[in-house]
Kinemage of the C-alpha trace (Angstrom):
@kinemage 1
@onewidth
@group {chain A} dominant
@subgroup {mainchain}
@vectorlist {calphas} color= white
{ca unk a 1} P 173.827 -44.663 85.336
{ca unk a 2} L 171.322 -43.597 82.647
{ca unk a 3} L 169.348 -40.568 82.595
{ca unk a 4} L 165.459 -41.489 83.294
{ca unk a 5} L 163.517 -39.553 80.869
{ca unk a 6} L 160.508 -37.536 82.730
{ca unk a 7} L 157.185 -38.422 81.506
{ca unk a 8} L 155.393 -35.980 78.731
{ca unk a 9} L 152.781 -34.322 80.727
{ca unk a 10} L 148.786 -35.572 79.781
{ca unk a 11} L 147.738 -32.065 78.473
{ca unk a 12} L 143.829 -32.198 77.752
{ca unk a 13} L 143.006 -30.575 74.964
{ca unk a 14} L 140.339 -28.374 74.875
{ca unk a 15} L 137.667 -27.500 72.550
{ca unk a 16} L 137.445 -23.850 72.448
{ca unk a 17} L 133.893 -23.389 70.616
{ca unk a 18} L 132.437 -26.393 72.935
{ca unk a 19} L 130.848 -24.145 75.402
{ca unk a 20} L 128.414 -22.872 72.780
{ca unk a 21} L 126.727 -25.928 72.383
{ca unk a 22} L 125.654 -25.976 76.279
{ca unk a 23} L 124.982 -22.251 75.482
{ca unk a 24} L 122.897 -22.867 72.345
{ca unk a 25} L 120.944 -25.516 73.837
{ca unk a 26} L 120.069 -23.400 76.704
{ca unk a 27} L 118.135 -20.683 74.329
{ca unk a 28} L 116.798 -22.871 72.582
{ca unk a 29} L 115.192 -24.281 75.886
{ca unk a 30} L 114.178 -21.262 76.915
{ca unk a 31} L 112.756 -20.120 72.977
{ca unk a 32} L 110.655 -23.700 73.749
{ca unk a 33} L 109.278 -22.025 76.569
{ca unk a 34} L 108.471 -18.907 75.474
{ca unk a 35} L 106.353 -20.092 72.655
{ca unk a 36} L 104.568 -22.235 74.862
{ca unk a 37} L 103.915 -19.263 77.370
{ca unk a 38} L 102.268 -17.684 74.374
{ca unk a 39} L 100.361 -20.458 72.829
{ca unk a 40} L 98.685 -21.020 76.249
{ca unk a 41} L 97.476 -17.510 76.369
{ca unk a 42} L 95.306 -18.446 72.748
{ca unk a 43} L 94.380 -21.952 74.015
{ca unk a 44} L 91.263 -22.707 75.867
{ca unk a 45} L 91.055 -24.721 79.403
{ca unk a 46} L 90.784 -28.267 77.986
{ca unk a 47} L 93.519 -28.172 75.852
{ca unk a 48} L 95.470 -26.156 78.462
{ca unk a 49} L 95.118 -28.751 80.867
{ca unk a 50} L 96.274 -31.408 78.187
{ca unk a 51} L 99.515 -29.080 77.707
{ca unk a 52} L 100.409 -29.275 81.154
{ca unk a 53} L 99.709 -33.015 81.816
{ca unk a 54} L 102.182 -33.472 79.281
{ca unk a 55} L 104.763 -32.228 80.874
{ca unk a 56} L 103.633 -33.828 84.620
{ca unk a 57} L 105.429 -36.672 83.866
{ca unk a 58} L 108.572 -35.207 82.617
{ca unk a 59} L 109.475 -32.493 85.611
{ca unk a 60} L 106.884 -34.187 87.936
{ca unk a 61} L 106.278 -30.751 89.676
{ca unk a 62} L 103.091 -29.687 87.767
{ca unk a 63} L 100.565 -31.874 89.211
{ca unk a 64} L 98.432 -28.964 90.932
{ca unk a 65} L 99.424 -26.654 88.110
{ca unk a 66} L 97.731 -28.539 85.408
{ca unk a 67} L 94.007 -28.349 87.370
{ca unk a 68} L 94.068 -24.188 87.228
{ca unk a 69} L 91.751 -23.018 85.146
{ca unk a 70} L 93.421 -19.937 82.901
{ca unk a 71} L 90.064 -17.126 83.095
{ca unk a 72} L 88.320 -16.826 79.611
{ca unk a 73} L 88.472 -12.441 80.386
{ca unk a 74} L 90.360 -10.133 78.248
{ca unk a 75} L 93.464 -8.980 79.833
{ca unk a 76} L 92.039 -5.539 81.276
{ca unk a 77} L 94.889 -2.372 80.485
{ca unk a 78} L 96.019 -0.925 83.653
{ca unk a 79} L 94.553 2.683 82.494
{ca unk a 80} L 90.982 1.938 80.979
{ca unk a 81} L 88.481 5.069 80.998
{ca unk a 82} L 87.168 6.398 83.599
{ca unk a 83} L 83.453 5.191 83.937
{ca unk a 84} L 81.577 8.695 83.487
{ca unk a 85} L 78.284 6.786 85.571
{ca unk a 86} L 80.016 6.845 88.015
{ca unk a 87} L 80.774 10.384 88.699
{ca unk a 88} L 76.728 11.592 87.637
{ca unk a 89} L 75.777 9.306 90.181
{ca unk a 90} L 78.317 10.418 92.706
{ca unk a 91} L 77.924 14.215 92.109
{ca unk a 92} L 73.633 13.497 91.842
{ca unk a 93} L 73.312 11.765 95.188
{ca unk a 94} L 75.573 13.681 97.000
{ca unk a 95} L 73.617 16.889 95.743
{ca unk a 96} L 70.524 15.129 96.424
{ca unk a 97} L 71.897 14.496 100.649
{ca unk a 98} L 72.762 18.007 101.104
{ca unk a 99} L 70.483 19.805 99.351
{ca unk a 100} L 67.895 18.774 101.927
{ca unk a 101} L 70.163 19.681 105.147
{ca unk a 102} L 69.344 22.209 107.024
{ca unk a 103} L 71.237 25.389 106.205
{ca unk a 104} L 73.005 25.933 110.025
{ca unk a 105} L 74.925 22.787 108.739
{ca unk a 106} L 75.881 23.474 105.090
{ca unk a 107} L 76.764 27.332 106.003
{ca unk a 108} L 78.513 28.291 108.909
{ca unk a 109} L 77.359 31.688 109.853
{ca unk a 110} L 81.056 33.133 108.800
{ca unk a 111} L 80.785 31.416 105.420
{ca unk a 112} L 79.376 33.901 102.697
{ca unk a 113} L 75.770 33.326 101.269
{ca unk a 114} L 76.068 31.129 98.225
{ca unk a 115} L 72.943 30.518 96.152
{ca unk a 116} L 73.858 26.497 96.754
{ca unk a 117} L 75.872 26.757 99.490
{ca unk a 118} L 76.232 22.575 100.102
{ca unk a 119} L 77.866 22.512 96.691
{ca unk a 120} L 81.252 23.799 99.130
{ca unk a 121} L 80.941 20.867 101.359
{ca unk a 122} L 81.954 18.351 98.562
{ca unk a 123} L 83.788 17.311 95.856
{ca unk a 124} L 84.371 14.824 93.379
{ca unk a 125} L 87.603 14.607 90.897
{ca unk a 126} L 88.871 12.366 87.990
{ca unk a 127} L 92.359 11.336 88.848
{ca unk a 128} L 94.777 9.195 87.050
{ca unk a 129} L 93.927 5.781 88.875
{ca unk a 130} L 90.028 6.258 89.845
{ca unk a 131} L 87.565 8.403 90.965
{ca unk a 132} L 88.063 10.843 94.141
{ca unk a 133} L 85.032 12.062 96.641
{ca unk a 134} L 85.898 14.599 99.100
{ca unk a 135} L 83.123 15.366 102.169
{ca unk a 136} L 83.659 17.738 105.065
{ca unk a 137} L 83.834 16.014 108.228
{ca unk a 138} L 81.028 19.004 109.329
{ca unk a 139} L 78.668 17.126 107.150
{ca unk a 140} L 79.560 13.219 108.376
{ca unk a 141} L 80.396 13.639 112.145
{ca unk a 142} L 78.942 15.353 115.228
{ca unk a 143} L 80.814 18.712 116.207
{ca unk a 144} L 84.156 17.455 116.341
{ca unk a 145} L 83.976 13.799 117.261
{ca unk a 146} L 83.632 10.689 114.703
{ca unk a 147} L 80.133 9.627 115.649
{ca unk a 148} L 78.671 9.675 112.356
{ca unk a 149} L 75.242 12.105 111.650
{ca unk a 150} L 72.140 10.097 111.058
{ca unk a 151} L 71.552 11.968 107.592
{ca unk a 152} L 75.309 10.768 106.772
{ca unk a 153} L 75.253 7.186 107.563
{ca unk a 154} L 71.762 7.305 104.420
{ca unk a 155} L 74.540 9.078 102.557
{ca unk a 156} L 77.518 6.361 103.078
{ca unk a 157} L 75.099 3.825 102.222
{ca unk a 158} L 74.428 4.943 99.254
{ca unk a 159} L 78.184 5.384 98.933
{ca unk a 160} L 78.524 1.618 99.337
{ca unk a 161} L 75.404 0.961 96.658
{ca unk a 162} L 78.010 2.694 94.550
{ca unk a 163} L 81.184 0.533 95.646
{ca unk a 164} L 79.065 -3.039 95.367
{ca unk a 165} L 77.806 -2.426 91.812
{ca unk a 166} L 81.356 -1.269 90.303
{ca unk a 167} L 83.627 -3.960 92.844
{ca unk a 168} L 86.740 -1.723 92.607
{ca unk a 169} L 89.094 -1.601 95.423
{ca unk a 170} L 88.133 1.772 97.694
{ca unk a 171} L 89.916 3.375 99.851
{ca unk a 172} L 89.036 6.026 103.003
{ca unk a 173} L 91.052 8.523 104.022
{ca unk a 174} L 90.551 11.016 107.275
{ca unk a 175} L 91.986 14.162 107.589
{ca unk a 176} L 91.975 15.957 110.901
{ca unk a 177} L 94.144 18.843 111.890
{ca unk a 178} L 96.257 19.151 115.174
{ca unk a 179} L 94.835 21.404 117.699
{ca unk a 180} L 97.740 22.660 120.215
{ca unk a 181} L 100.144 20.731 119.056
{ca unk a 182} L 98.380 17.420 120.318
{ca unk a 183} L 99.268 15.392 116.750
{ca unk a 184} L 98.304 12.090 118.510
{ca unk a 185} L 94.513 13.020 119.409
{ca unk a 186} L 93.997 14.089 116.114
{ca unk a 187} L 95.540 10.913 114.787
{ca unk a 188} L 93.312 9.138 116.600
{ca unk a 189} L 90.834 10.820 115.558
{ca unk a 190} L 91.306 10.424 112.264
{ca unk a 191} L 91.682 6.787 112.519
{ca unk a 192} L 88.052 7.108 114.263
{ca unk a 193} L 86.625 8.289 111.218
{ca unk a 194} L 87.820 6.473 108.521
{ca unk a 195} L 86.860 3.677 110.293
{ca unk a 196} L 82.985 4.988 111.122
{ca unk a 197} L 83.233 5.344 107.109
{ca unk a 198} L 84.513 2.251 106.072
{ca unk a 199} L 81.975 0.276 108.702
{ca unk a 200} L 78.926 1.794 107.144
{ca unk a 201} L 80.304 1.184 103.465
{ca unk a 202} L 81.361 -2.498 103.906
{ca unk a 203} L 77.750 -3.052 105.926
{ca unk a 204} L 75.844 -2.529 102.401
{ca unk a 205} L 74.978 -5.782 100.567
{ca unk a 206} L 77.053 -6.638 97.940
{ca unk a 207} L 80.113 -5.367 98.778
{ca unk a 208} L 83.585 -7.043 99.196
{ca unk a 209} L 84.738 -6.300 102.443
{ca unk a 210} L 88.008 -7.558 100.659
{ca unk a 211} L 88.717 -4.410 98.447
{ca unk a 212} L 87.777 -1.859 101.201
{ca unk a 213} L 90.930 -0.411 103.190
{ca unk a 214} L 91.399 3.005 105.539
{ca unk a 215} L 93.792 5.592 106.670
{ca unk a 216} L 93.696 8.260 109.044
{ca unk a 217} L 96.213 11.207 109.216
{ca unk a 218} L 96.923 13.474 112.186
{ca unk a 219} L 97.329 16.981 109.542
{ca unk a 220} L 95.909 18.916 107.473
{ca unk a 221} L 94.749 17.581 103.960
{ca unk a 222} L 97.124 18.204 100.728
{ca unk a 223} L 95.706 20.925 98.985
{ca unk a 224} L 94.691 19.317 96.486
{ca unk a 225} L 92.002 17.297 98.861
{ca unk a 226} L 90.561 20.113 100.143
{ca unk a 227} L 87.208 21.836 99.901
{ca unk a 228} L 85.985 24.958 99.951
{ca unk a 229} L 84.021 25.250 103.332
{ca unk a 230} L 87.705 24.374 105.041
{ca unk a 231} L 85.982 21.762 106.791
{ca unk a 232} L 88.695 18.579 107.429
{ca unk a 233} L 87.452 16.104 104.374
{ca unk a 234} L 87.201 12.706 104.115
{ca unk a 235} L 88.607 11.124 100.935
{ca unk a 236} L 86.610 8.035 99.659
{ca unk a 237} L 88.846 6.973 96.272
{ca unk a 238} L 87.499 4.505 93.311
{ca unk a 239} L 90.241 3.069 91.751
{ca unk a 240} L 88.262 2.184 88.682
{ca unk a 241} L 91.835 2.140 86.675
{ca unk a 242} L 94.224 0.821 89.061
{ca unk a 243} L 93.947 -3.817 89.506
{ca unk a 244} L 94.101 -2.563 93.514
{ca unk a 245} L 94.923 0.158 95.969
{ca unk a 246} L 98.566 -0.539 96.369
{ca unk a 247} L 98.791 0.905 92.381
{ca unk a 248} L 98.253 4.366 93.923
{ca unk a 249} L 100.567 6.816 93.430
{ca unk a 250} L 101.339 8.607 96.628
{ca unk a 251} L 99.458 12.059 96.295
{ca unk a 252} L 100.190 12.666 100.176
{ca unk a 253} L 103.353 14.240 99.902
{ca unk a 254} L 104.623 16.815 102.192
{ca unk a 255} L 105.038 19.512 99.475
{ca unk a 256} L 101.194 19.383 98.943
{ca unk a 257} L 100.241 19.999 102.688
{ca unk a 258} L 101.238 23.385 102.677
């Protein structure tokens, strides 16, 4: 009986250098893409569009996409200067409002005599992202509730003048401090206020509701915040350099509120 031979095995040879074709079409796909990224940021609308209905056909996904318009603006950097208007017309109207207050308001009777005694009861700083104003709650509110002074709400408004000619995103702060260990009231409290703030601001004309946001805290303010009086303030931020609030870095951190 004769010996069946076994079959050679079918070995499939390989090419070793095929997978950089597949890899060397793939950057060139994406180096396609790239320069087309860039040439649409130097192309206007019209031709834009035409771009884009070119390639409708072929992925069939950029129907919508081709009818957005790409805005005509400048790209804007992230840290542009600080608008110095701004803070001569924050500084000169809040002057102006408490200037003509009486003095039982301005100056507690502990407080020492100041030749311009309301110049304690505010503040306004250049920060990184914007523009801070700091008022003592003794100026806004009645005694210590969040019912907002009649002289204060002609002050806010003017406040919001401020925020609807410069449409940056704003943002109000409240500080109150516990009183006998009740953190909760004066969370709630503070939550009061920045909202009697932010209600007044986003009432003035011209003003995007849309860019205004609040936050109350139940403690002190960071040292940083605070104002000479050592009234509780009320932080009303400009962020003139930041595209919206959410850029802010946090400047609330515990090691400040000591």
């Amino acid at each position: 009986m004769g010996l069946v031979k076994k079959p050679e095995p079918n070995i499939r040879v390989v090419n070793p250098v095929a997978w950089m074709l597949t890899f060397s079409d793939l950057l060139t796909l994406m180096l396609v893409f790239f320069v087309l990224l860039f040439s649409m940021s130097t192309i206007d609308n019209q031709k834009m569009k035409g771009a884009f209905g070119t390639l409708t056909g072929a992925f069939g996904a950029l129907g919508k996409t081709a009818e957005a318009e790409m805005s005509p603006k400048p790209f804007q950097a992230m840290m542009a200067p600080v608008p110095e208007k701004l803070i001569r017309d924050l500084e000169d109207m809040l002057q102006r409002h408490l200037r003509e207050l009486p003095e039982e308001i301005i100056e507690p009777p502990e407080h020492e005599a100041l030749p311009e005694p309301y110049r304690d009861n505010f503040k306004v700083e250049r920060v990184d992202d914007g523009i801070e104003v700091m008022i003592g709650a003794d100026i806004l509110f009645d005694r210590s509730g969040w019912k907002l002074k009649p002289q204060s709400v002609e002050l806010l408004k003017e406040v919001g003048g401020e925020v609807a000619e410069w449409g940056v995103p704003v943002k109000v702060e409240a500080f109150v401090s516990p009183e006998d260990e009740s953190r909760d009231k004066a969370w709630d409290l503070s939550i009061y206020r920045a909202w009697a703030v932010t209600d007044v601001i986003a009432g003035v004309e011209g003003v995007d509701r849309q860019l205004l946001s609040m936050m109350g805290y139940g403690r002190p303010a960071p040292k940083r915040l605070r104002i000479r009086s050592g009234a509780s303030p009320v932080r009303v931020k400009f962020f003139t350099n930041a595209r919206d609030a959410d850029a802010e870095r946090s400047s609330l951190d515990t090691n400040e509120v000591q």
